[in-house]
N, C-alpha and C positions, 0 to 999 in steps of 0.2 A: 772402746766399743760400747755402745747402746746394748742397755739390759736386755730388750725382748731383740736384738738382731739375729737373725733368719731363724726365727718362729713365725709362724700362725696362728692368729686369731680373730675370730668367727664371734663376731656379738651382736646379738638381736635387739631390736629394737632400736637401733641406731639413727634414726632420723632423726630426733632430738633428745633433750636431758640427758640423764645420766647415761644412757646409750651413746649418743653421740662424742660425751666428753671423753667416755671411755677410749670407744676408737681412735677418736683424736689424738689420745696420750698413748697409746699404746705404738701407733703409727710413726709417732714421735719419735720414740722410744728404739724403733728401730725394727717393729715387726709389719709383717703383712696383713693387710687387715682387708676382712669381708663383711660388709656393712648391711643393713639388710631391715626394711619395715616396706610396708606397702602404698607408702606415700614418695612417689618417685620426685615427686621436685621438692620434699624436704631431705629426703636421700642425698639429693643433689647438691643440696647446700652444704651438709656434712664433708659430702666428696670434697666439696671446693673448701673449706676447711681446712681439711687436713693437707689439700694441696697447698694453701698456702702454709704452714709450717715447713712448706720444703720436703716434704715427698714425694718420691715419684710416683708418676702417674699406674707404674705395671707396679705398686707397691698396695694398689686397693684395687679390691671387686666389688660394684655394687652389683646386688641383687635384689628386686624386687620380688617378696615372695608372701606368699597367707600364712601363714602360722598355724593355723589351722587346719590346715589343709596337710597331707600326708607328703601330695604330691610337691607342694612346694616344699616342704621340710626335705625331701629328699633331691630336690633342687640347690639347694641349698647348702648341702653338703656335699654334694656332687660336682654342683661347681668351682667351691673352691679346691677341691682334691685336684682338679682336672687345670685349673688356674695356677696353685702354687705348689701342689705334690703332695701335702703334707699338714695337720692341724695339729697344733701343740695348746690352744687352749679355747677352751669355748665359754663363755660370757651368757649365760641366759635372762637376759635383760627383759624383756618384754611381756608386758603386761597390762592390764586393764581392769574395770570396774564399770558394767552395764549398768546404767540405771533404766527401769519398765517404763512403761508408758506413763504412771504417776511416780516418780522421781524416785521409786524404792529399788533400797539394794539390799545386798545380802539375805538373809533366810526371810524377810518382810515381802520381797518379790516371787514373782511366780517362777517355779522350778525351769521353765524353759530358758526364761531370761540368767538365770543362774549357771543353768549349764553352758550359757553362752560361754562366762568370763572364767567358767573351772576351764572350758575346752583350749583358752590361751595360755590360763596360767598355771596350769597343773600339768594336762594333757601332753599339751607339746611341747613342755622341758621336758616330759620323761621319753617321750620316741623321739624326740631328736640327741637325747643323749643317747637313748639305743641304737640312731642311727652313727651317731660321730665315734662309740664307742670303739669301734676295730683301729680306728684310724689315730686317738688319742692314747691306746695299751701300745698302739705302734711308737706314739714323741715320748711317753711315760708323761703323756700331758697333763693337763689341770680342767677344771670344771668349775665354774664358778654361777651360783645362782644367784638372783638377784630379786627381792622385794619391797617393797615397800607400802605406806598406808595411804600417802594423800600426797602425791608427787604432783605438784605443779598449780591445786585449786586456788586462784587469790585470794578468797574469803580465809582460806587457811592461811596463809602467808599470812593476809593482814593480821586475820588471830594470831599467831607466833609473836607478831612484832610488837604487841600492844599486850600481852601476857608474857613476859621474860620468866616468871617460875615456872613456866612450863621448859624453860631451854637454860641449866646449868653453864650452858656453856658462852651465854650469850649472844648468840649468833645465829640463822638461820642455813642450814648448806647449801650449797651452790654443788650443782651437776658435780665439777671438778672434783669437789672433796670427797661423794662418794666414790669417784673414775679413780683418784688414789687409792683407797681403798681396795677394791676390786686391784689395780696393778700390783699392790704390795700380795694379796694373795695368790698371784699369778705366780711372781716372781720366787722359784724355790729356792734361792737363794738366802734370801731372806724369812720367806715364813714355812721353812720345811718341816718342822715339827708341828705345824695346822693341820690339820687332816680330819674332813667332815665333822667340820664347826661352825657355829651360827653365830656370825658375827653381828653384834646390835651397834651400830651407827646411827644415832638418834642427840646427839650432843647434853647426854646426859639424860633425857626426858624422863626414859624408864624410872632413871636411877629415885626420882620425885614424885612416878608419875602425875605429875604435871599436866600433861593433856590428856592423860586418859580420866583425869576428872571432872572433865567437862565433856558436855553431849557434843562428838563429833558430826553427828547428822545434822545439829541444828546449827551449826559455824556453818557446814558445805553447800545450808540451801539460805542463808540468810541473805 
């Protein structure tokens, strides 16, 4: 029997990266998956994705939804209650980085522009876990959050690949490797003594810090 079979799980951001890879594997795996970003034809690709690994079709829900928005979050939850009965693990993937009208981010941009990207990535993991909470005390399910610094910019890639002391490990991750990741915390089976911990998946970099010695702002506009 597949680890996640007849669970549920609910991960955002899934149109692409580490979202996507997630569902995929999880899907895989044997559980129900509800997929969800607000780009409905890369949703779609995922969908067909995981269909081709051989799932069935009433084994996924897409939804498209804002994140932002209350009313979507509780769409969101809603439906798949009503789709599969039940959520056993939720995935808070989704996330972003505004940059202003002149390319700044963080405390260098204007408080508006900033509250955009707290409003995805702070905001709506905590009221959508307040809103899945009744329904996760009900499977004794799992919560898993999800961040990271610079998921996907080439200019960083390329720096990775042409800077190896920044990466111990030799190698740059691939979606997948974080989608393990995230499944092995799922699975309480195996990491049942985790319990609100911050996993750093970075292939060592911290451990050197390595790229944090070098201007990140100036690789991402170069």
């Amino acid at each position: 029997m597949a680890r996640f079979s007849g669970k549920v799980a609910l991960v955002t951001g899934s149109s692409n990266g580490i979202g996507r890879a997630t569902a995929i594997l999880f899907a895989k795996e044997g559980a129900q998956v509800t997929i969800t970003g607000r780009n409905t034809q890369r949703l779609e690709e995922t969908r067909q994705e995981i269909l081709k690994a051989g799932v069935p079709e009433d084994h996924v829900l897409t939804v498209a939804a804002d994140l932002a928005s209350e009313d979507g979050q509780s769409e969101l939850i809603n439906s798949t209650i009503q789709k599969f009965g039940r959520l056993d693990i939720l995935v808070n993937n989704a996330g972003t980085g505004f940059m202003d009208s002149q390319g700044r981010v963080g405390i260098d941009q204007d408080i508006l522009d900033f509250d955009k990207t707290m409003q995805i990535n702070m905001r709506s993991v905590i009221i959508l876990i307040q809103k899945a909470k009744e329904h996760l005390i009900k499977t004794k399910g799992e919560i898993v959050n999800v961040s990271s610094i610079a998921a996907g910019p080439q200019a960083m890639l390329s720096f990775w690949e042409s800077h190896k002391e920044c990466l111990p490990c030799g190698k740059i991750a691939q979606p997948v490797d974080i989608a393990n990741i995230i499944a092995f915390l799922a699975d309480r089976n195996l990491s049942s003594y985790i319990v609100g911990q911050s996993i750093v998946a970075d292939g060592g970099s911290t451990l050197i810090m390595g790229t944090q010695a070098h201007d990140l702002m100036a690789i991402l506009t170069s």
